[in-house]
ChimeraX commands (.cxc) that place a marker at each C-alpha (Angstrom):
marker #1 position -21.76,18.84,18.25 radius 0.5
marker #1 position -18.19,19.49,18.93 radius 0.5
marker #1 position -16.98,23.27,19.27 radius 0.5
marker #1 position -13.75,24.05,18.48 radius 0.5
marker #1 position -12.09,27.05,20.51 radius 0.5
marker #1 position -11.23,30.56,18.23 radius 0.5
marker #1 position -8.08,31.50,17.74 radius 0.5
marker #1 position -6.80,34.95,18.02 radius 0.5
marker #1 position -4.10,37.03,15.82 radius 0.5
marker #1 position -1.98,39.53,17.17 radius 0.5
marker #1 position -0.71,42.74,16.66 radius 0.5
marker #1 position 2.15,44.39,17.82 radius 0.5
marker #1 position 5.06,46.71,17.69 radius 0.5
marker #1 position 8.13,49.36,18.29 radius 0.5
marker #1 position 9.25,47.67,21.29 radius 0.5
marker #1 position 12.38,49.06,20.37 radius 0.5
marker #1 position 14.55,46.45,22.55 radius 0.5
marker #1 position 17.72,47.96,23.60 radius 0.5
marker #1 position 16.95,51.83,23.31 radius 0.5
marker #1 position 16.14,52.47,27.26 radius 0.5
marker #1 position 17.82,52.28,30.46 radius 0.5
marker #1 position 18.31,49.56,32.19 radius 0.5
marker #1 position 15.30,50.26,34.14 radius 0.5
marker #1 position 13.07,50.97,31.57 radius 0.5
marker #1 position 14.13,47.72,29.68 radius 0.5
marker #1 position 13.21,45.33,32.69 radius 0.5
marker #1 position 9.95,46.80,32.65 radius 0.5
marker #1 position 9.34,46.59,28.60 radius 0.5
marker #1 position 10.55,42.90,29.37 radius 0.5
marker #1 position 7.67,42.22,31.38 radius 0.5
marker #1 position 5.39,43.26,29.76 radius 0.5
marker #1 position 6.31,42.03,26.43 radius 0.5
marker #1 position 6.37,38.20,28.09 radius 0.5
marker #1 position 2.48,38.87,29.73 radius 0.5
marker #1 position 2.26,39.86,26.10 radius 0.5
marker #1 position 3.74,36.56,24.99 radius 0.5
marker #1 position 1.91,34.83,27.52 radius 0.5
marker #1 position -1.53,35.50,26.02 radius 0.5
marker #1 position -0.46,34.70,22.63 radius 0.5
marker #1 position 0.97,31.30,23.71 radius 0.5
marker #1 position -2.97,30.94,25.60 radius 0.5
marker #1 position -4.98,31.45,22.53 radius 0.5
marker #1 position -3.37,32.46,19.14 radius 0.5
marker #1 position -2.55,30.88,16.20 radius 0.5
marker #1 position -0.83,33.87,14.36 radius 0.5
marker #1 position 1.32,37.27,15.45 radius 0.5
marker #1 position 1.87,40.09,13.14 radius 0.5
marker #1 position 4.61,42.31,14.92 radius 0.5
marker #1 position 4.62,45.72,12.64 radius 0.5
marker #1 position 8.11,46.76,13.04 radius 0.5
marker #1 position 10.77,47.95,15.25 radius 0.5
marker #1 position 11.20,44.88,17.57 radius 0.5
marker #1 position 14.49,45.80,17.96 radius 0.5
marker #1 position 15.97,49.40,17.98 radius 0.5
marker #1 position 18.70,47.89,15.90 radius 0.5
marker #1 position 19.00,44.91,13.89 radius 0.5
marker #1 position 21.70,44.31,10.92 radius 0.5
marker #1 position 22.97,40.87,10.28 radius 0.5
marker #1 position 26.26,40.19,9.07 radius 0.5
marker #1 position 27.63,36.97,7.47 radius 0.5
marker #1 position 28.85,35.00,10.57 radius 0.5
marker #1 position 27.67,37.61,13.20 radius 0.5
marker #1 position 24.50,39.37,14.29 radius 0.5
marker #1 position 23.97,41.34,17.04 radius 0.5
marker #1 position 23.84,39.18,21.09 radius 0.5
marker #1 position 21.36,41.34,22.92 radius 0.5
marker #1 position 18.18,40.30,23.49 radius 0.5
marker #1 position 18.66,36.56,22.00 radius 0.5
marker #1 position 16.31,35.24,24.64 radius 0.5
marker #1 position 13.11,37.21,23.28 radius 0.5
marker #1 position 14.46,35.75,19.86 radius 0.5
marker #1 position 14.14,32.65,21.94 radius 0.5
marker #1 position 11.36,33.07,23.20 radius 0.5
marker #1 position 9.67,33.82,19.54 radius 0.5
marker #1 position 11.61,31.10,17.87 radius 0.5
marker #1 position 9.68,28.91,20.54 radius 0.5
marker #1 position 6.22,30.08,19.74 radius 0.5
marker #1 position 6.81,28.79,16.12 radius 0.5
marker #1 position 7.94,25.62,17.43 radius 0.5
marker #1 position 4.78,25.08,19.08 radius 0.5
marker #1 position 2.52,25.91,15.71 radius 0.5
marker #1 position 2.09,29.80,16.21 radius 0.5
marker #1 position 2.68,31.86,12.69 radius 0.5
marker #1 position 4.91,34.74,13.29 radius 0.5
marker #1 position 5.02,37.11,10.49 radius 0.5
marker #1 position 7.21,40.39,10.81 radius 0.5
marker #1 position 7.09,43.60,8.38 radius 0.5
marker #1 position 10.23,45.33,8.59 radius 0.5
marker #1 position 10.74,48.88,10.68 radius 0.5
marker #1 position 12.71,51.99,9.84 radius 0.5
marker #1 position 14.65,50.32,12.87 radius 0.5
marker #1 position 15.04,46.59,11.78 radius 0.5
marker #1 position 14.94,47.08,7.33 radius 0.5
marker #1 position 18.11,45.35,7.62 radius 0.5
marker #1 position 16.43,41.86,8.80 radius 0.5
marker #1 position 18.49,39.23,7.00 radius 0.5
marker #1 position 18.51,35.80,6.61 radius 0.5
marker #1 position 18.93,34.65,10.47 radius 0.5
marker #1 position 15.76,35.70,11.41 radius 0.5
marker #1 position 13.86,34.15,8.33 radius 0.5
marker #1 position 15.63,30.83,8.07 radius 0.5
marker #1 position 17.07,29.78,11.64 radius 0.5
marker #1 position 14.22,31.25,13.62 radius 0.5
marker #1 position 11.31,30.69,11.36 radius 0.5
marker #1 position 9.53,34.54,11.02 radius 0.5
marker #1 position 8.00,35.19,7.67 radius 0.5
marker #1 position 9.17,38.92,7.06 radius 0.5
marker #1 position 7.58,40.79,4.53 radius 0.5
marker #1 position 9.59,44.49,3.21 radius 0.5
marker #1 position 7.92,47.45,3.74 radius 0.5
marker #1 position 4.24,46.49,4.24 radius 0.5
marker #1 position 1.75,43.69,3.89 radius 0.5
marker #1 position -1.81,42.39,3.43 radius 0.5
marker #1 position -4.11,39.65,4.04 radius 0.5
marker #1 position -7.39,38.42,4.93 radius 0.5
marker #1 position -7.48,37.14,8.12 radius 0.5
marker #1 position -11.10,36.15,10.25 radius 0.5
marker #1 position -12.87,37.25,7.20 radius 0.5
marker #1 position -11.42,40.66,7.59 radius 0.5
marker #1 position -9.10,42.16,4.81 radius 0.5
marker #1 position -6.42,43.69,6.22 radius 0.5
marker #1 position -3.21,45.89,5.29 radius 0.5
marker #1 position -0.49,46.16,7.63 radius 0.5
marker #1 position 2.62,48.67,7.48 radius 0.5
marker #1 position 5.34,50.23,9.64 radius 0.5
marker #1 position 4.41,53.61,8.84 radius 0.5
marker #1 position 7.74,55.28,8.70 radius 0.5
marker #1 position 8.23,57.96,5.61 radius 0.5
marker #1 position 4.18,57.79,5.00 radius 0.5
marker #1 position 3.57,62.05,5.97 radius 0.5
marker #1 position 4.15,64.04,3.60 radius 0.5
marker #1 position 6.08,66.44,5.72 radius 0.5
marker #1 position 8.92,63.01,5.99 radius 0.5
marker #1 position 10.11,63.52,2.88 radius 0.5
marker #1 position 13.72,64.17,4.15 radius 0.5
marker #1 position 13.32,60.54,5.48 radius 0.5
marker #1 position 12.30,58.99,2.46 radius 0.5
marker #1 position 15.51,60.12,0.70 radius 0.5
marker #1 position 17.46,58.71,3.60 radius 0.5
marker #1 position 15.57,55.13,3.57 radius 0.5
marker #1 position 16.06,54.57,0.08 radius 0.5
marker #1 position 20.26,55.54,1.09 radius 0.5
marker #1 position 19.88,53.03,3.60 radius 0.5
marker #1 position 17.88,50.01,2.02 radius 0.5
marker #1 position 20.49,50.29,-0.86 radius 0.5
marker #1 position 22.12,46.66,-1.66 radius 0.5
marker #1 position 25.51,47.90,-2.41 radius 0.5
marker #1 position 25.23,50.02,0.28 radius 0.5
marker #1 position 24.43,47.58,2.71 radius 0.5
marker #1 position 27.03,45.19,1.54 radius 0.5
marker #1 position 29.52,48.12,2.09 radius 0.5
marker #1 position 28.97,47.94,5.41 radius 0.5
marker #1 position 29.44,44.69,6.53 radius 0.5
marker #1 position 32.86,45.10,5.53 radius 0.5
marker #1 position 32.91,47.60,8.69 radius 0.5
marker #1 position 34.01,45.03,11.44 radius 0.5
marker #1 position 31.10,43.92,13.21 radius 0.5
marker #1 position 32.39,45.34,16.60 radius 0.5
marker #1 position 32.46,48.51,15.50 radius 0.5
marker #1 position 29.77,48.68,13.09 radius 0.5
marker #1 position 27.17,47.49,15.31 radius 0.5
marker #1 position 28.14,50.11,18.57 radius 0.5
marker #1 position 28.12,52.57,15.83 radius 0.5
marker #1 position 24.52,52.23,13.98 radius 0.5
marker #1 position 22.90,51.06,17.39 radius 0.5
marker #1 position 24.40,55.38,18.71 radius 0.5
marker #1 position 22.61,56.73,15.37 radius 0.5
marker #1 position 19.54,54.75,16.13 radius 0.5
marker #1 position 18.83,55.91,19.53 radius 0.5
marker #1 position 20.02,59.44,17.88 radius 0.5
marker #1 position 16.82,58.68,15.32 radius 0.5
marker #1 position 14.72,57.36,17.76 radius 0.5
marker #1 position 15.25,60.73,19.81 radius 0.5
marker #1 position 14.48,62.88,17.33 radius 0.5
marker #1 position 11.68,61.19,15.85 radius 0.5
marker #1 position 9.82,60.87,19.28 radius 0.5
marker #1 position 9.86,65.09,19.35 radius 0.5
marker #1 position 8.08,65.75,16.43 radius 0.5
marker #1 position 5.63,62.33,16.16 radius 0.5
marker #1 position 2.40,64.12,17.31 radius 0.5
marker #1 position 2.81,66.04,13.22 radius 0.5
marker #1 position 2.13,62.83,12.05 radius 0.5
marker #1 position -0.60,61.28,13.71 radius 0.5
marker #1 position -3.20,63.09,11.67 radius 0.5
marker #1 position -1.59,62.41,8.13 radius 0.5
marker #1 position -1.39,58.72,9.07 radius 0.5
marker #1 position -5.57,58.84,9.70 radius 0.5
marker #1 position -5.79,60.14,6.31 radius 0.5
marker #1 position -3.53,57.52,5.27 radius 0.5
marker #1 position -5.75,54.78,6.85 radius 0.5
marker #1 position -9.38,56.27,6.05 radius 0.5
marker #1 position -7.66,56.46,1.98 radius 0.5
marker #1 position -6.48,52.80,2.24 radius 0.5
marker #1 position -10.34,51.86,3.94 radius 0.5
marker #1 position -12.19,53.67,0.55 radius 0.5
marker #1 position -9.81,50.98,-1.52 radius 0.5
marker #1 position -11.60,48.19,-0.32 radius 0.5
marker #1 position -9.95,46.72,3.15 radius 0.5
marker #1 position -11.62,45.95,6.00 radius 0.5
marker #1 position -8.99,47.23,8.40 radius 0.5
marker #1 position -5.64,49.22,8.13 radius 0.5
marker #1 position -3.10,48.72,10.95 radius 0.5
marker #1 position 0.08,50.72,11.77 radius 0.5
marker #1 position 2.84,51.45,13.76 radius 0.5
marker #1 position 5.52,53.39,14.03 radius 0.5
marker #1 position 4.03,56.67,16.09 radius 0.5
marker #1 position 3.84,55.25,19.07 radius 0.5
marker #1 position 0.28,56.55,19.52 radius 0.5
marker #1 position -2.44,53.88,20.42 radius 0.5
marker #1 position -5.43,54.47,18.32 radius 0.5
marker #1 position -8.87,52.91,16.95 radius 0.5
marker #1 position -10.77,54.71,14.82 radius 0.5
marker #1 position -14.05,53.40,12.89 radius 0.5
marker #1 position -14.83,54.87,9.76 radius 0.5
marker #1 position -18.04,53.78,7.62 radius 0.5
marker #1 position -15.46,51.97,5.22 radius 0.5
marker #1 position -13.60,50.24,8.13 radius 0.5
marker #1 position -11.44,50.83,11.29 radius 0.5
marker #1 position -7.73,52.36,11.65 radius 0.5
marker #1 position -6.03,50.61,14.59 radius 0.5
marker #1 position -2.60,52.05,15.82 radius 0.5
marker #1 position -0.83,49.58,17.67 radius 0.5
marker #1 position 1.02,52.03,19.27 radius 0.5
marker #1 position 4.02,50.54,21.08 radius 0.5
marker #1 position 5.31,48.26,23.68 radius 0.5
marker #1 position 7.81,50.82,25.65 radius 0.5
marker #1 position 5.50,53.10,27.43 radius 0.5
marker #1 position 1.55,52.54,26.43 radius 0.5
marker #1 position 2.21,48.52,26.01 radius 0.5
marker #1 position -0.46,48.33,23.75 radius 0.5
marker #1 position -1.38,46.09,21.47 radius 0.5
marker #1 position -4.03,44.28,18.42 radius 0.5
marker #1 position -5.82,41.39,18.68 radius 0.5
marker #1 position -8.42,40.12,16.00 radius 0.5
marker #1 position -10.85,37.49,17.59 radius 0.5
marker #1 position -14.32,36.52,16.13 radius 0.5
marker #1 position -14.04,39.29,13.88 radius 0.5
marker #1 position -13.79,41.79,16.27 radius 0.5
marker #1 position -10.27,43.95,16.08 radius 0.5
marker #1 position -9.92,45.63,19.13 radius 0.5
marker #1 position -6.87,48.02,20.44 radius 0.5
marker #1 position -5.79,46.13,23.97 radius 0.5
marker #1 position -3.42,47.33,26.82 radius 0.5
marker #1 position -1.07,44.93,29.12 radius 0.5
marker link #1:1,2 radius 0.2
marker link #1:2,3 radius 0.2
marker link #1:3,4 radius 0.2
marker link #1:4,5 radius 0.2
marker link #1:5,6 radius 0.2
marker link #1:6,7 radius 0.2
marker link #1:7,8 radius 0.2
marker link #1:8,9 radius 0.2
marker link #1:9,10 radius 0.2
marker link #1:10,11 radius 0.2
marker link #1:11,12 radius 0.2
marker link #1:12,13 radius 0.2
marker link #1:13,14 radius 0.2
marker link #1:14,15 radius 0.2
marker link #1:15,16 radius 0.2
marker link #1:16,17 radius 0.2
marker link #1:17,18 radius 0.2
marker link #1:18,19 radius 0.2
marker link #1:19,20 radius 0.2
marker link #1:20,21 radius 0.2
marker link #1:21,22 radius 0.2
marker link #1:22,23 radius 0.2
marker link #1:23,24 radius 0.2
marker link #1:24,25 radius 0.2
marker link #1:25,26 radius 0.2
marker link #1:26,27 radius 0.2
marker link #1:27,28 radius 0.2
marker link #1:28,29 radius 0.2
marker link #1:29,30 radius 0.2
marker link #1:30,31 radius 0.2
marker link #1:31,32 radius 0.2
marker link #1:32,33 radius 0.2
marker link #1:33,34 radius 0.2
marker link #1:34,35 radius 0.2
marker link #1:35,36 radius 0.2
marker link #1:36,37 radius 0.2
marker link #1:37,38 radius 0.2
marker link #1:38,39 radius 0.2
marker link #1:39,40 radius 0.2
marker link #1:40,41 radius 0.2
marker link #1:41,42 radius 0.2
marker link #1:42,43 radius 0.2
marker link #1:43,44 radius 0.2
marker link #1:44,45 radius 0.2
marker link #1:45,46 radius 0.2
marker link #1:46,47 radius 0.2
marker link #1:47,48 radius 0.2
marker link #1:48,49 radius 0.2
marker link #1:49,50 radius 0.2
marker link #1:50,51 radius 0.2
marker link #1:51,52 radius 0.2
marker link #1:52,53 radius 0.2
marker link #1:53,54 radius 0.2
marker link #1:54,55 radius 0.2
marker link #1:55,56 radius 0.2
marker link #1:56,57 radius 0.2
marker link #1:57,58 radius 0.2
marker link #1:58,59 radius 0.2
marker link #1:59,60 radius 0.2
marker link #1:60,61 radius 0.2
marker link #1:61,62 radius 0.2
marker link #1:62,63 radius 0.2
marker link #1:63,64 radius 0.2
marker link #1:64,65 radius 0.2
marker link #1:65,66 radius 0.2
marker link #1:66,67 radius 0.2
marker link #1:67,68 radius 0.2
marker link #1:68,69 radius 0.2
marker link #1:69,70 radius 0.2
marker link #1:70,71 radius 0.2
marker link #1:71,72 radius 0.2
marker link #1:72,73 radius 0.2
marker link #1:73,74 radius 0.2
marker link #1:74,75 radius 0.2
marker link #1:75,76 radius 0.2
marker link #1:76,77 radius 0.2
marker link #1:77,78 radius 0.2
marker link #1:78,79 radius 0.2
marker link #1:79,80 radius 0.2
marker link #1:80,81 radius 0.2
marker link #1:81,82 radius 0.2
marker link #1:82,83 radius 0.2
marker link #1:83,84 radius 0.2
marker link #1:84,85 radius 0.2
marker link #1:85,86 radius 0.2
marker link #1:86,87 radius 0.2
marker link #1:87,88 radius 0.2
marker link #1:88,89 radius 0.2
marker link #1:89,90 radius 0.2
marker link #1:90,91 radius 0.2
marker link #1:91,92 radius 0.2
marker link #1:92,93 radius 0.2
marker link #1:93,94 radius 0.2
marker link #1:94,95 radius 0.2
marker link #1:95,96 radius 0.2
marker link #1:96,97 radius 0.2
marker link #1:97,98 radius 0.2
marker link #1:98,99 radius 0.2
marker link #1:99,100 radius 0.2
marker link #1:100,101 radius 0.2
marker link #1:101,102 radius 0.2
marker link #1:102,103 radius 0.2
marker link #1:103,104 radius 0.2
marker link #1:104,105 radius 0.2
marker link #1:105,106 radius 0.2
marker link #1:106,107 radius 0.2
marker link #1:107,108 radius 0.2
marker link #1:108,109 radius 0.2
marker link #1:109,110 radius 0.2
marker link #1:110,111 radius 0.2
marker link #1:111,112 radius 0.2
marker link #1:112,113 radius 0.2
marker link #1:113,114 radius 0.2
marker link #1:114,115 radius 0.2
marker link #1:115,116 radius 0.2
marker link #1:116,117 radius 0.2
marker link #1:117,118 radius 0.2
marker link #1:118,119 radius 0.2
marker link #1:119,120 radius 0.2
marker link #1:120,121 radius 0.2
marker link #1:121,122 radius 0.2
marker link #1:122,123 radius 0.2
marker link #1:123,124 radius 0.2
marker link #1:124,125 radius 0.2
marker link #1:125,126 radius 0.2
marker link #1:126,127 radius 0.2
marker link #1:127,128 radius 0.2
marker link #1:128,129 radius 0.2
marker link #1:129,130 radius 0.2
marker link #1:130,131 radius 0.2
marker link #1:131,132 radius 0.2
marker link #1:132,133 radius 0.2
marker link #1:133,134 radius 0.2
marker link #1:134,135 radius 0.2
marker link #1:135,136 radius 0.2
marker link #1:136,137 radius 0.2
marker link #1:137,138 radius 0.2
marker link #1:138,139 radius 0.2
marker link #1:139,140 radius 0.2
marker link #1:140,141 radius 0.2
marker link #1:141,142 radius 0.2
marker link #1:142,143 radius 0.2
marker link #1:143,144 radius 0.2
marker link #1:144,145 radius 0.2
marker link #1:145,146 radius 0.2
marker link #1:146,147 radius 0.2
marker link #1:147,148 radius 0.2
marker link #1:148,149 radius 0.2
marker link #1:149,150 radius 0.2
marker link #1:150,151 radius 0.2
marker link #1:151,152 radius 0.2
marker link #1:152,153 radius 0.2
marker link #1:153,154 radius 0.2
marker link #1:154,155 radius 0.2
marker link #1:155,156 radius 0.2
marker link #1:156,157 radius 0.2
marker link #1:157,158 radius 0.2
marker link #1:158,159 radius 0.2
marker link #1:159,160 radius 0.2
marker link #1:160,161 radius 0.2
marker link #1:161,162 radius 0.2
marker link #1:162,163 radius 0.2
marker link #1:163,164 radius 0.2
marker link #1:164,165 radius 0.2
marker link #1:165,166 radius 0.2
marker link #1:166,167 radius 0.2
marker link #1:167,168 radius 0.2
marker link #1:168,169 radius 0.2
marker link #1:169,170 radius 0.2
marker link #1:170,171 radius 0.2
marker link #1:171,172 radius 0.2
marker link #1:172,173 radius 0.2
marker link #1:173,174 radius 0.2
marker link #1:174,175 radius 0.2
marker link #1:175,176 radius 0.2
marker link #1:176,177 radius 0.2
marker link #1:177,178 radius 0.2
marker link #1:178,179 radius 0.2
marker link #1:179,180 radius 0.2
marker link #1:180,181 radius 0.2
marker link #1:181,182 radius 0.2
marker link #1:182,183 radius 0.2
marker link #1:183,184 radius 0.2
marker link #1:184,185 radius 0.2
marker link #1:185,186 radius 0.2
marker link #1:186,187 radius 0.2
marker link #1:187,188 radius 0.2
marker link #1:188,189 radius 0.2
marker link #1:189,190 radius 0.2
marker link #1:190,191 radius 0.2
marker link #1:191,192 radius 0.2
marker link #1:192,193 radius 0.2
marker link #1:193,194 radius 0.2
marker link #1:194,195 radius 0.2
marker link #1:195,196 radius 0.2
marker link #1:196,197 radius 0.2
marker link #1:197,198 radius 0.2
marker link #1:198,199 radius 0.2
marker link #1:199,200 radius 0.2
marker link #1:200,201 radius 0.2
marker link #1:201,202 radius 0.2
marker link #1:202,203 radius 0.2
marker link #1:203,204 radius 0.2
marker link #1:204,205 radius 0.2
marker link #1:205,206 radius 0.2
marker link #1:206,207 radius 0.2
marker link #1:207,208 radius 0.2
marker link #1:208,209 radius 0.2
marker link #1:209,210 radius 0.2
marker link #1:210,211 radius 0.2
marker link #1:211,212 radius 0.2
marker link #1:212,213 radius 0.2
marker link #1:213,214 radius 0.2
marker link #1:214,215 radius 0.2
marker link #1:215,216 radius 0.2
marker link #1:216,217 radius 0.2
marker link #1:217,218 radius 0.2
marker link #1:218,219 radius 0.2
marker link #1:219,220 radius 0.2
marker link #1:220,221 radius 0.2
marker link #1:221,222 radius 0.2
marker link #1:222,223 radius 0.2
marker link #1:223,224 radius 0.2
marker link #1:224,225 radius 0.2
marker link #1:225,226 radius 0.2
marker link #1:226,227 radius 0.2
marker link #1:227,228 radius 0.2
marker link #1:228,229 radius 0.2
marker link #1:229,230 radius 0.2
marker link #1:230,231 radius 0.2
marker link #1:231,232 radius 0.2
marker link #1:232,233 radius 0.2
marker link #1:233,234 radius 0.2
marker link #1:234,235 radius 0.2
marker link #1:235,236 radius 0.2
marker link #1:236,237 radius 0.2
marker link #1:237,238 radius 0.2
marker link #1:238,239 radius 0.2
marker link #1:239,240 radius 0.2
marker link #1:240,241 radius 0.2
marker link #1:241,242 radius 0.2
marker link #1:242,243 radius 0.2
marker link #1:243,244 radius 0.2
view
């Protein structure tokens, strides 16, 4: 009897490439490729939930240079037969065409479900999902708007690029302050989504590592990949919350 080794899926997100020091962003680096490593060892699919990037925003001959060798690296993984899927961030909505076509990612807007080892599973950034974000939600909608959008990409792209990557760190700043509100509307969130009949609810976005198990099912928080490096995996039905 021949017996064929499991494959894993992964979970993972707000790396947030770009938004820390120099220092910092040698050390998210390294982690993220141990990260890499053990998805290249034993995976056959990655779901990264957002915010790879602190900034993202294709124009039509131009997207932004930074951090084209983690693109690389990605774009390498696919090569090899490893299905990278990638539900857009409040940091990286704008994903375009690049990513999807050139590099292979299946990106999904907004959020995203499956069934995956058995397990049904719904997957989301998080951002705008309290109650108490509603200021946010206005602002997203601004942001996500096609003529909008298409308005600036007339901006040159070396100037529109500096200029959205200083308001992202601005947002990243001030959403880091008051994060901790949000951590218990976003378990109410989960345990609401469990009653409806998934398995498992995963999210992003507060940077706040979590696994919960309700009767219905569990809540995993991926958490994030700049300070807690922490991470999903789903292997023989078992999702667990990991830590590089």
């Amino acid at each position: 009897m021949l017996l064929f080794p499991t494959m894993a899926v992964y979970f993972f997100s707000d790396v947030h490439l770009g938004a820390s020091d120099k220092k910092q962003e040698k050390i998210k680096l390294e982690k993220l490729y141990s990260l890499f490593d053990l998805i290249r060892a034993d995976a056959n699919k990655v779901y990264i939930l957002g915010d790879l990037f602190d900034f993202w925003f294709e124009y039509k001959h131009a997207i932004p240079k930074e951090h084209l060798q983690v693109v690389f690296k990605l774009a390498a993984m696919i090569e090899s037969g490893i299905e990278i899927h990638y539900i857009s961030g409040n940091h990286d909505f704008w994903l375009g065409e690049f990513l999807a076509n050139e590099v292979g990612f299946k990106i999904h807007r907004d959020f995203y479900e499956t069934v995956e080892d058995g397990k049904k599973l719904f997957m989301i950034h998080g951002d705008g999902l309290s109650p108490s974000d509603w200021k946010y939600r206005i602002l997203r909608r601004i942001l996500r708007n096609r003529i909008n959008i298409w308005l600036y990409q007339k901006i040159p792209c070396d100037i529109g690029i500096p200029f959205a990557k200083f308001v992202s760190r601005s947002s990243a700043l001030h959403s880091e302050g008051s994060i901790n509100k949000f951590v218990k509307d976003y378990k109410i969130y989960a345990e609401e989504k469990l009653k409806g009949g998934y398995d498992a609810v995963l999210i992003g976005h507060t940077h706040h590592p979590q696994r919960i198990e309700y009767d219905s099912g569990i809540y995993l928080n991926t958490g994030d990949m700049m300070r807690n490096f922490s991470y999903g995996k789903l292997e023989n039905g078992e999702l667990t919350l990991e830590h590089i």
